[in-house]
C-alpha positions as CSV (number, residue, x, y, z in Angstrom):
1,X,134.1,133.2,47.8
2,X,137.2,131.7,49.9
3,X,136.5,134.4,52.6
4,X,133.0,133.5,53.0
5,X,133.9,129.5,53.1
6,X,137.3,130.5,54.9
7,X,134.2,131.6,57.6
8,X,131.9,129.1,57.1
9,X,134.5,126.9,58.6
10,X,135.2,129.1,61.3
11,X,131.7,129.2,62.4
12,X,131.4,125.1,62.5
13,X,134.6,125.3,64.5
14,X,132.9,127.7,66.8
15,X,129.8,125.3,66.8
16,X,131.8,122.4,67.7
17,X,133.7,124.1,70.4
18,X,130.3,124.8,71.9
19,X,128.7,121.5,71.6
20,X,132.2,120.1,73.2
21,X,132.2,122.2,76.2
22,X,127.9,122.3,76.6
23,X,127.1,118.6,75.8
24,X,128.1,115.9,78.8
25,X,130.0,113.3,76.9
26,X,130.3,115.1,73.3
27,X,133.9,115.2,73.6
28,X,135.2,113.0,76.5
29,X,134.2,109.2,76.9
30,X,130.8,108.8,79.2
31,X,131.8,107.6,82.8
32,X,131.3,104.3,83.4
33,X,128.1,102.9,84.7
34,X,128.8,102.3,88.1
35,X,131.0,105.4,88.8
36,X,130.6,107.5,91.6
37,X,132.2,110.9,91.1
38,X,133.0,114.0,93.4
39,X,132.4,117.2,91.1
40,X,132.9,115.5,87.6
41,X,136.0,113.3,89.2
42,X,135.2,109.5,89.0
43,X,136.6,108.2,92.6
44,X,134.8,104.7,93.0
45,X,133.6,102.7,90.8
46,X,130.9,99.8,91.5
47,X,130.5,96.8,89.7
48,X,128.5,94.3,92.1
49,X,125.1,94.8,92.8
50,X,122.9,94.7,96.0
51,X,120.3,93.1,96.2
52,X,117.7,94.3,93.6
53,X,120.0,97.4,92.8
54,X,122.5,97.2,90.0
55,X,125.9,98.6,90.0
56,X,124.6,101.7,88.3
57,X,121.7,102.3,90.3
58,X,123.9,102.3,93.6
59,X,126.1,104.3,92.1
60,X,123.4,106.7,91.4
61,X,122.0,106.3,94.4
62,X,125.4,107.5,96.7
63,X,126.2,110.3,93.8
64,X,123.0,111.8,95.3
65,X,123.8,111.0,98.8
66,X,127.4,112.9,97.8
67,X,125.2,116.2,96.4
68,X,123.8,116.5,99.6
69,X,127.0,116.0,101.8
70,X,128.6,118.9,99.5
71,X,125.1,121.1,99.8
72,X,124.5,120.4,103.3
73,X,126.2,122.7,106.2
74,X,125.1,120.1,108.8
75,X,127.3,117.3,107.5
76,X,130.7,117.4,107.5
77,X,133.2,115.3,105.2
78,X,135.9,114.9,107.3
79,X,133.7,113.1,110.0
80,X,133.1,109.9,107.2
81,X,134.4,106.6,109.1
82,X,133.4,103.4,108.6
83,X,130.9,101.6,110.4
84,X,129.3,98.2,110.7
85,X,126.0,97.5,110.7
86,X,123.2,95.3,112.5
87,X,123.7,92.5,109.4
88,X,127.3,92.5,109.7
89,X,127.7,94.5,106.8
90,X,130.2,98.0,106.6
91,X,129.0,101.6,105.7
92,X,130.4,104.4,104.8
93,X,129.2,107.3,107.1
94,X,129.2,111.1,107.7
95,X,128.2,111.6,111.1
96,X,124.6,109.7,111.1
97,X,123.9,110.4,107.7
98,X,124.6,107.0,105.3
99,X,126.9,107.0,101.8
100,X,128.1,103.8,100.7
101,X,127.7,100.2,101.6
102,X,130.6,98.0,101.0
103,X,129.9,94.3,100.5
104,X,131.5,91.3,100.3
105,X,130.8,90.9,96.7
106,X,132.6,94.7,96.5
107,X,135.5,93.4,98.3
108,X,135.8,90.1,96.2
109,X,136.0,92.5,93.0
110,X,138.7,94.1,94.1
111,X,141.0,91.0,95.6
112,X,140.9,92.6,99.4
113,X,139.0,92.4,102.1
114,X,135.9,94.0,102.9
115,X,137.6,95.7,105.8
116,X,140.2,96.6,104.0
117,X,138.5,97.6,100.8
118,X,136.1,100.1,103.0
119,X,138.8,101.9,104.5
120,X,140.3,102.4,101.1
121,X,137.3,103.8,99.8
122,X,136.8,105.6,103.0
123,X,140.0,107.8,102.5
124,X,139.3,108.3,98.5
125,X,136.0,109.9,99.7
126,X,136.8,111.6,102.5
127,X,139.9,113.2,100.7
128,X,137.6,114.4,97.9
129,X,135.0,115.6,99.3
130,X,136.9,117.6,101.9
131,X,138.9,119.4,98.8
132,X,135.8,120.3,96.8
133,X,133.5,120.9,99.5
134,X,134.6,124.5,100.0
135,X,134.3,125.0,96.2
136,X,131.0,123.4,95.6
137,X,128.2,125.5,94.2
138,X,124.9,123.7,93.3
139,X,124.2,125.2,89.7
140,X,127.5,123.4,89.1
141,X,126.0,120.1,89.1
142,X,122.6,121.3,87.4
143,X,123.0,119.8,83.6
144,X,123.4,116.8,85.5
145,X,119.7,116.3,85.9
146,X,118.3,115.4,82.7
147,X,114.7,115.9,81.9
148,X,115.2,112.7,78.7
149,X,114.2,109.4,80.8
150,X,111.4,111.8,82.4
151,X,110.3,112.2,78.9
152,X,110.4,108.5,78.0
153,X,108.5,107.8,80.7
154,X,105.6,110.5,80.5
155,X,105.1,109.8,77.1
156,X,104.6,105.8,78.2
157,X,102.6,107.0,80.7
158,X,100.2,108.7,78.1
159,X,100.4,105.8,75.5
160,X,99.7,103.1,78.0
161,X,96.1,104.1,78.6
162,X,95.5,104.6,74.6
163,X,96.8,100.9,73.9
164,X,95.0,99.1,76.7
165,X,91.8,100.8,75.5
166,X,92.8,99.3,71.7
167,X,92.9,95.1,73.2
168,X,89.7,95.4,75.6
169,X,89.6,91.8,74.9
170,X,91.8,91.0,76.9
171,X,91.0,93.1,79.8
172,X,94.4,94.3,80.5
173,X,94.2,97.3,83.7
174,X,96.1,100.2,82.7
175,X,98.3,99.8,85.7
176,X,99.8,96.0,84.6
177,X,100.6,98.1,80.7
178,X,102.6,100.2,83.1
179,X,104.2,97.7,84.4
180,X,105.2,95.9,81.5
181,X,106.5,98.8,79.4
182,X,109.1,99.2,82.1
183,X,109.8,95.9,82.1
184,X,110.8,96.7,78.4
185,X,112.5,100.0,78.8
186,X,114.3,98.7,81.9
187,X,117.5,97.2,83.2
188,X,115.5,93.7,82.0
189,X,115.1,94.7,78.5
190,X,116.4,97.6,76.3
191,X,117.7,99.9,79.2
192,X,116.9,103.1,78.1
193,X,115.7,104.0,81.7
194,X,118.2,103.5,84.5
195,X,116.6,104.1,88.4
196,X,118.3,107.6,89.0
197,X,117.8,109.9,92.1
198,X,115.5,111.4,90.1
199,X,113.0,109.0,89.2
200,X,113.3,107.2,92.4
201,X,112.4,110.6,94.2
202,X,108.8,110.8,91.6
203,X,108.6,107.0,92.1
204,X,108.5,106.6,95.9
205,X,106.3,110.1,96.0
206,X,104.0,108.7,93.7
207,X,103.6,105.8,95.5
208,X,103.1,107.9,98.8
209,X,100.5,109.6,96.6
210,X,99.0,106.4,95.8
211,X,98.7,105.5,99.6
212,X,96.8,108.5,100.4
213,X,94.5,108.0,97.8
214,X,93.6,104.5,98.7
215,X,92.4,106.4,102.1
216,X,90.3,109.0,100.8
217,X,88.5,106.4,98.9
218,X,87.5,104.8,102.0
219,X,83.8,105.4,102.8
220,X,82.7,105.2,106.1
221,X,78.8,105.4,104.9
222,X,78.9,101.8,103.7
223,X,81.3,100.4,106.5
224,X,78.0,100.3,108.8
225,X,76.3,96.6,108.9
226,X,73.4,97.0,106.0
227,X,70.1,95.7,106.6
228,X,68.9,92.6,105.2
229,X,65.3,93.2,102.8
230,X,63.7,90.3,104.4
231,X,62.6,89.9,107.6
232,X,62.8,86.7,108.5
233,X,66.9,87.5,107.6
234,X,67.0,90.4,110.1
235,X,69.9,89.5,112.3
236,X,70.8,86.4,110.8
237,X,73.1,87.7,107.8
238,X,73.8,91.6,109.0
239,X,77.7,91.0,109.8
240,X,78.0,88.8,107.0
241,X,77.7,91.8,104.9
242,X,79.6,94.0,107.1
243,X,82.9,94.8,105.2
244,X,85.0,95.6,108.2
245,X,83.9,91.6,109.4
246,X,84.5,90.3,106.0
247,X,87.9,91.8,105.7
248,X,89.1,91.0,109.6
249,X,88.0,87.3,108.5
250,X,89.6,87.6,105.6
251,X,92.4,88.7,106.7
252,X,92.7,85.6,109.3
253,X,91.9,82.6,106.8
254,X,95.0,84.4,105.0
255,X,97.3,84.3,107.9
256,X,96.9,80.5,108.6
257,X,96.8,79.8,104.9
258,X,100.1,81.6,104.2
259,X,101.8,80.1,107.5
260,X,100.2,76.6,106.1
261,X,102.4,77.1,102.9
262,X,105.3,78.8,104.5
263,X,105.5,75.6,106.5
264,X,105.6,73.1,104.1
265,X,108.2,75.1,101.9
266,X,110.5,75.6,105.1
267,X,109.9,71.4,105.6
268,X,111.4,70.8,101.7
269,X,114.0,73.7,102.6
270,X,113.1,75.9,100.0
271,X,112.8,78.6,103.0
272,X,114.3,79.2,105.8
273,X,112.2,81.6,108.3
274,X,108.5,80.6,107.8
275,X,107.2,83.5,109.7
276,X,108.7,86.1,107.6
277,X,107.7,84.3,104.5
278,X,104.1,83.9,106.2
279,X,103.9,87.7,106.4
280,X,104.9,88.3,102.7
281,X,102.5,85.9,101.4
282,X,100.1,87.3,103.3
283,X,100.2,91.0,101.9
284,X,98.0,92.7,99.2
285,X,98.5,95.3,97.0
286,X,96.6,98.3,98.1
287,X,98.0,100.2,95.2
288,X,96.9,97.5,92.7
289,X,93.7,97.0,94.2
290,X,92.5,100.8,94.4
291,X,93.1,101.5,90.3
292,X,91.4,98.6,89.0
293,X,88.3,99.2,91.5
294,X,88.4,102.8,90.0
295,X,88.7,101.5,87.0
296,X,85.5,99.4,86.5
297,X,83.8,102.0,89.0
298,X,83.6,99.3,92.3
299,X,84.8,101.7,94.8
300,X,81.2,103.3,95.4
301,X,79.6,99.9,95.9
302,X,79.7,97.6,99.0
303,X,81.6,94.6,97.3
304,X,84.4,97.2,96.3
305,X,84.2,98.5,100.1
306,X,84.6,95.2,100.9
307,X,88.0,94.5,98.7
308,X,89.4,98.0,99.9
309,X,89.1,97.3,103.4
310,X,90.2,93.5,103.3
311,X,93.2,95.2,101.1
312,X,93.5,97.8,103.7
313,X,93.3,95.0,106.5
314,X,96.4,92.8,104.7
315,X,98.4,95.9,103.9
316,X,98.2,97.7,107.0
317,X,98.8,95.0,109.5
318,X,101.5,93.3,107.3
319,X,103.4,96.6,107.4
320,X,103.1,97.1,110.4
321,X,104.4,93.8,111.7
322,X,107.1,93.9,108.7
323,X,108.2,97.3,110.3
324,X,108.5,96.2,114.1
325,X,110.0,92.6,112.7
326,X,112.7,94.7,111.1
327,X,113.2,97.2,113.5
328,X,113.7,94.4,116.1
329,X,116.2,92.3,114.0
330,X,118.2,95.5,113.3
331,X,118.2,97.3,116.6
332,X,116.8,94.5,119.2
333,X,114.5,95.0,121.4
334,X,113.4,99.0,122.0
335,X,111.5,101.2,122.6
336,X,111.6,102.7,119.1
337,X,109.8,99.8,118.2
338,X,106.5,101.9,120.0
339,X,107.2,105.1,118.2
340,X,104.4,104.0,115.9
341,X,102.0,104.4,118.6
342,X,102.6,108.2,118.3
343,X,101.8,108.3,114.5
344,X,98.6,106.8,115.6
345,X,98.2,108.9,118.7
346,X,98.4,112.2,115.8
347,X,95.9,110.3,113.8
348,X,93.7,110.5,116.4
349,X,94.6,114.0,117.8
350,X,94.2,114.9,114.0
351,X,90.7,113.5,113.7
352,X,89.8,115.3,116.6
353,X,90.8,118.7,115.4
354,X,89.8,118.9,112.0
355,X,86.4,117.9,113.5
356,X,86.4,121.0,115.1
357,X,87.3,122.9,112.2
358,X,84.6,121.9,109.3
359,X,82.3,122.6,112.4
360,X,83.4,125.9,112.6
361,X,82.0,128.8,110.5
362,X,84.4,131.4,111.2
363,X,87.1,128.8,110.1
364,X,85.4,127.8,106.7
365,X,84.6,131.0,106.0
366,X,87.6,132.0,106.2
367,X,88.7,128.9,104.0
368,X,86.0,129.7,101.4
369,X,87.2,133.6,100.8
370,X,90.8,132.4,100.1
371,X,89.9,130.0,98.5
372,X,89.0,132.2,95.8
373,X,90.6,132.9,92.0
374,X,93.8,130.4,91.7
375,X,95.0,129.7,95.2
376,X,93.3,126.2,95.1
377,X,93.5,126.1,98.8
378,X,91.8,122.7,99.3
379,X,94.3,121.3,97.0
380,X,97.4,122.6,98.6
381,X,95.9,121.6,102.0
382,X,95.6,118.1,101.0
383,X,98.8,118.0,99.8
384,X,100.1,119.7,103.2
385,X,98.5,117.2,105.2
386,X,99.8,113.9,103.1
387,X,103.4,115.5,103.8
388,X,103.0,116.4,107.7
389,X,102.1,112.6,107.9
390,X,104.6,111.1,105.8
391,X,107.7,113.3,107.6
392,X,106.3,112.5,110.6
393,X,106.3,108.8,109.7
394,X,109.7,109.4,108.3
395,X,111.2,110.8,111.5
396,X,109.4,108.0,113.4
397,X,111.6,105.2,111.3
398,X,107.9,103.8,110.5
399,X,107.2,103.5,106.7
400,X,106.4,106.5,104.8
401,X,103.6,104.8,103.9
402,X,101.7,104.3,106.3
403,X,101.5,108.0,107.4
404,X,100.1,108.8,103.4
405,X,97.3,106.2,103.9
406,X,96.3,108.0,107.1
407,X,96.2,111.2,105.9
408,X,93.8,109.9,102.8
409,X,91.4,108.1,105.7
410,X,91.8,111.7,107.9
411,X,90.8,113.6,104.6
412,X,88.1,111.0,103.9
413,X,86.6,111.2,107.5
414,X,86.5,115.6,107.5
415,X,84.6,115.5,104.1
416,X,82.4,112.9,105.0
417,X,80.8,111.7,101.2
418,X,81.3,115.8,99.9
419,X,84.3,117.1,97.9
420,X,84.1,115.6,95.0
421,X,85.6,118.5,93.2
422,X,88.4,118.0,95.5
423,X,88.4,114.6,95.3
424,X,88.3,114.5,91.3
425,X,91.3,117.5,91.4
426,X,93.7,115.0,93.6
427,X,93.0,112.3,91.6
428,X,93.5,114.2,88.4
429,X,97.1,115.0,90.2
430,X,98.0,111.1,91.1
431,X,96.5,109.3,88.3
432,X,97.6,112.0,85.8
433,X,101.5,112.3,86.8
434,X,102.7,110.8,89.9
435,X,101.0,107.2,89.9
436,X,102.0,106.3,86.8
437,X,105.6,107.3,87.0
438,X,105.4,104.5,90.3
439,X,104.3,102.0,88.2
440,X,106.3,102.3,85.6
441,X,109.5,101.9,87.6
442,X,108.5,98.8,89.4
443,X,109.2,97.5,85.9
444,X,112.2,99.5,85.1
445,X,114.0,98.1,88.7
446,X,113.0,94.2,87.6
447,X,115.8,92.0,87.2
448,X,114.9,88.9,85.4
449,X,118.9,87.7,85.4
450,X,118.9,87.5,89.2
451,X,115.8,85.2,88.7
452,X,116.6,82.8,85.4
453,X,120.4,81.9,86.6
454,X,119.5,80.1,89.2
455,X,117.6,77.0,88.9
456,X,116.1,76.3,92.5
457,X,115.1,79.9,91.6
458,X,112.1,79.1,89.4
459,X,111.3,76.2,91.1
460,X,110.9,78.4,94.0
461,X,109.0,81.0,92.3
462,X,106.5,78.6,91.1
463,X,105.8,77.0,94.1
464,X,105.3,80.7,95.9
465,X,103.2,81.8,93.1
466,X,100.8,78.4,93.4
467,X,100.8,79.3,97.1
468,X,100.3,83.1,96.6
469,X,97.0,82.5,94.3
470,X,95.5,79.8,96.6
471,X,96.0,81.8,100.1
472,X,94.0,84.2,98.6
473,X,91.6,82.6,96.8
474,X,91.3,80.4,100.2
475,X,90.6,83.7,102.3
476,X,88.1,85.1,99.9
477,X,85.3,82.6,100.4
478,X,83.3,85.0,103.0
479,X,82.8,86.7,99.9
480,X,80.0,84.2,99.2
481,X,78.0,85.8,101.9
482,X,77.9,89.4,99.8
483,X,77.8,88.5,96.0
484,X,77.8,85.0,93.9
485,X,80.5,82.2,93.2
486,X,82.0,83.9,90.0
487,X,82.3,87.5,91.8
488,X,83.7,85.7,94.9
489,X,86.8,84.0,92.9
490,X,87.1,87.5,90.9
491,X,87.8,89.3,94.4
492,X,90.1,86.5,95.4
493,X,92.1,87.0,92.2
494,X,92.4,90.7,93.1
495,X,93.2,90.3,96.5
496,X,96.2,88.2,95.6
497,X,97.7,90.9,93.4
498,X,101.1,91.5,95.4
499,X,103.4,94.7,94.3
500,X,105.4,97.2,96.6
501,X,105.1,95.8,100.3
502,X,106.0,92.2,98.7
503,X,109.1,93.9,97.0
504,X,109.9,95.8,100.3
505,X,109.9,92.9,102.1
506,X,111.8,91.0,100.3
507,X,114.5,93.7,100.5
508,X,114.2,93.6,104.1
509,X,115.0,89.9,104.4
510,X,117.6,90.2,102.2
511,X,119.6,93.4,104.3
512,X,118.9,91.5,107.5
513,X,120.7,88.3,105.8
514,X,117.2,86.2,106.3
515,X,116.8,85.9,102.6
516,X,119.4,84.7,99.8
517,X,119.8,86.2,96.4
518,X,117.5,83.4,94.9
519,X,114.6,83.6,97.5
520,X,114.1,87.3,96.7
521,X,114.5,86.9,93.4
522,X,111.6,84.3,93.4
523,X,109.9,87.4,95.7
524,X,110.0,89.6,93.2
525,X,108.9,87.4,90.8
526,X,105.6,86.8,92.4
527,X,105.0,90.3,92.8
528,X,105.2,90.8,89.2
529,X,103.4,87.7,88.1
530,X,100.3,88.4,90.4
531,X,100.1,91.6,89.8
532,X,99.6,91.0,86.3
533,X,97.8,87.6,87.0
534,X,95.4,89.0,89.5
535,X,93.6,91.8,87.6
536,X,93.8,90.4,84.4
537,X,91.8,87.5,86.3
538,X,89.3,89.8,88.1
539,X,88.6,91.7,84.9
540,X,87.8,88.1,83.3
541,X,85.7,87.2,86.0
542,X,83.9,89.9,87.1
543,X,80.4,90.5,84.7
544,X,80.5,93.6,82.3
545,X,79.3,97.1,83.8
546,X,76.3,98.0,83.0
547,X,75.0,101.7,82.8
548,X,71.8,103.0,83.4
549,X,69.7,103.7,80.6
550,X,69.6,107.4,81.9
551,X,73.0,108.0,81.8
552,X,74.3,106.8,78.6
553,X,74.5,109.9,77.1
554,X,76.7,111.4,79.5
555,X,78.6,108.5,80.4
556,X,79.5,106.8,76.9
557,X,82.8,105.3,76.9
558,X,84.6,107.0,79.6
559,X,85.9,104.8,81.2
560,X,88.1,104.0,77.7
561,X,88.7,106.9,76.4
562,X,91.7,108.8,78.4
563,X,90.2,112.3,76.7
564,X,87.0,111.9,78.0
565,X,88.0,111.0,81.5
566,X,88.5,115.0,82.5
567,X,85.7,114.2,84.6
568,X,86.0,111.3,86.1
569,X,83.2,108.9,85.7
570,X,80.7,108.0,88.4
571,X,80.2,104.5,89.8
572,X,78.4,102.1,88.0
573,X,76.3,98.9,89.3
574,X,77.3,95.7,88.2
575,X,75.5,92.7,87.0
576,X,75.0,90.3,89.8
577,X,73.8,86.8,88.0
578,X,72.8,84.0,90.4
579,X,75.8,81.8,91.0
């Protein structure tokens, strides 16, 4: 009896020695939260945030930049110096490749300047990294990685949908529940999901994923002037129901609203550049837009055509002139600033030869036979084609972006209406895994401190929120010319949904030293109230689908029930009451 306890006791010793030695932080202390370590060694530690990134979310930012120095024969450790920046502002460097920025707010931490406080760190790094480089092996890092916050969020990502479909009252798109549950898992509320390498990594390819779906649901079919029924109308209203006209219109009744606005806060000194603020009022969220057209089955009818081109219009062209303003106040005047005319010039070389191919026999046949058993080779083309775009638009310094959506409108212009096996299958990818994971960690990277301790900040973010909702609303009278009064103000509500290019912008103006803390603060707090305001408002506004008679059977509840929605449901047609 004492021998077997005797050994009982030797096996929990055994256990415990295995749990110390297996589990990070089951015998030592964790690391603080904004440490930055070199192979388990804790060299810097941040404590002042940048801009909309904590201390912890920087530091796990540069702890991934430092995995790639150490994996990386190309970069070399003992070639980190100090630079400064276009803004003024010093970085810690390994050849062209960034590591650390050192701020002021960094420098006032520590009692020293920021000169001085970044050639401190400098040396601490460099002297690490140099020692452990020649050591480093990559499965050393590997329990690292944790698959726990990935968890938290996929099983969100799954409950989301089931709750929304429980309160249909209140309208509530999927993608706002997204939002708001990592709002309250985030650095705003109970913190149980930090912005790692990780998750950013998902996050920013999910919202590349987005972008090319927005394309491919571009139909060129309905973008072609439609006919009016009555004769006596016949040329009077055709480009009034043109969607490329209604969104170009659109989108200019928005840019002299927003510079309206952007005006008269600049005149009260609430702002201080009017023309950038005029370009981030006038933006739209393509990636809010797209889901809740999906959702209530618009994007096959002409009024949906309509609100994904005038999305495209605002999105497009804002980011586009957001990229060369940036470009310009970082670098001056260039001629990188043109490098986007080569992204465009592959478009078009692109267009050109897949035209040739789905022309050619020999080419789809060939396609066809491999496409055989489980290769999914249409699948793993598309996905081929997103990425040649977006590291194209990568190496180009244009936004990442911007190559996705044209690789969706390529796609959309080879198929031509077919594909909607493939289309269903991409979507299935996005909306199933990728998508959500993006929308969920615009709510975990929210900081509502940087907002509520200022109080010019809320009386900023009220006054661009009441400006937001009425440049929009504003621009979407055309509308009147396609559908009634009450469908007109729904679109207008959706169009002034504002998510990602808002929040990018904001951190542009901020790096470039054009915005204070409080302005994008008050930024980031439109983007989150319109994107919650705007299509909880079109969902109010807009009349109930109605299904054909014929297809109730097959169709049922669908569009509520996340089980059923294995095959995505077709469009619908929508009550259009008289205004």
């Amino acid at each position: 009896m004492i021998r077997t306890k005797g050994m009982s006791w030797w096996l929990y010793g055994c256990l415990l020695g295995y749990l110390a030695g297996a589990v990070p932080g089951f015998a030592q202390p964790a690391a603080p939260a904004g440490a930055v370590a070199v192979e388990d060694r804790v060299v810097i530690t941040l404590t002042a945030p940048v801009g909309s990134f904590s201390a912890a979310e920087r530091a796990a930012i540069v702890n991934g930049r430092i995995e790639r120095v150490l994996a990386s024969p190309e970069l070399h450790p003992e070639q980190l110096e100090v630079r400064t920046a276009a803004d003024e502002s010093l970085l810690l460097v390994t050849g062209e490749f960034p590591l650390l920025e050192v701020t002021a707010a960094d420098a006032a931490v520590e009692g020293v300047t920021p000169a001085e406080l970044a050639a401190r760190w400098g040396d601490t790094l460099r002297e690490r990294l140099v020692e452990i480089k020649p050591l480093h092996r990559p499965h050393r890092q590997a329990h690292r990685l944790s698959f726990l916050p990935l968890l938290v969020v996929a099983l969100l990502a799954f409950a989301v949908p089931l709750c929304v479909s429980r309160f249909r009252r209140f309208r509530l798109p999927v993608v706002v529940g997204e939002i708001l549950v990592g709002i309250v898992i985030g650095r705003s509320g109970l913190g149980l999901v930090h912005y790692d390498s990780w998750l950013q990594f998902l996050a920013e390819f999910g919202f590349a994923f987005l972008m090319f779906l927005s394309g491919l649901e571009i139909d060129f079919n309905l973008l072609r002037p439609q006919r009016p029924l009555s004769e006596e109308a016949a040329g009077q209203h055709t480009w009034r129901q043109n969607p490329v006209a209604l969104a170009g219109l659109t989108f200019g009744i928005t840019l002299v609203l927003a510079l309206g606005v952007s005006q008269a806060l600049a005149a009260v000194g609430l702002v201080r550049y009017p023309w950038l603020m005029m370009l981030v009022l006038s933006t739209t969220s393509l990636g809010m837009v797209v889901p809740v057209l999906k959702e209530r089955g618009e994007t096959g009818t002409r009024f949906g055509q309509t609100l994904l081109l005038s999305a495209l219009v605002a999105n497009f062209v804002t980011m586009l002139l957001i990229t060369l303003a940036a470009g310009f106040l970082s670098r001056g005047p260039s001629l990188r600033l043109f490098l986007v005319l080569i992204l465009l010039a592959a478009f078009a070389a692109a267009v050109r030869l897949g035209s040739w191919a789905v022309r050619s026999e020999r080419f789809l046949n060939a396609v066809g036979h491999a496409a055989k058993g489980t290769s999914q080779l249409p699948v793993r083309g598309s996905l081929a084609l997103m990425l040649i775009f977006v590291a194209l638009s990568e190496q180009l310094g244009t936004e990442v972006i911007l190559g996705a959506f044209l690789a969706g409108v390529l796609l959309s212009l080879l198929l031509r209406g077919s594909g909607a096996e493939l289309r269903h299958k991409l979507e299935a990818l996005g909306f199933g895994f990728f998508i959500p994971v993006f929308f969920i960690m615009v709510g975990v990277r929210f900081d509502l401190g940087a907002l509520v301790a200022r109080p010019e900040g809320m009386q900023l973010a009220a006054w661009l929120i009441l400006g937001a909702l009425a440049i929009k609303l504003g621009a979407a009278l055309p509308f009147r010319w396609l559908v009634p009064w009450r469908e007109t103000l729904a679109g207008g509500a959706l169009m002034s949904s504002r998510l990602s290019l808002i929040i990018a912008a904001a951190e542009i103006g901020l790096r470039l030293g054009l915005f204070t803390e409080t302005i994008h603060a008050s930024v980031v707090c439109v983007a989150l109230v319109t994107c919650v305001a705007g299509p909880m408002g079109f969902q109010l506004l807009m009349p109930r689908p109605v299904v054909p008679a014929g297809d109730t059977a097959d169709t049922g509840d669908a569009a509520a029930l996340p089980l059923a929605g294995l095959a995505f449901p077709a469009s619908v047609e929508t009550e259009r009451s008289a205004a």
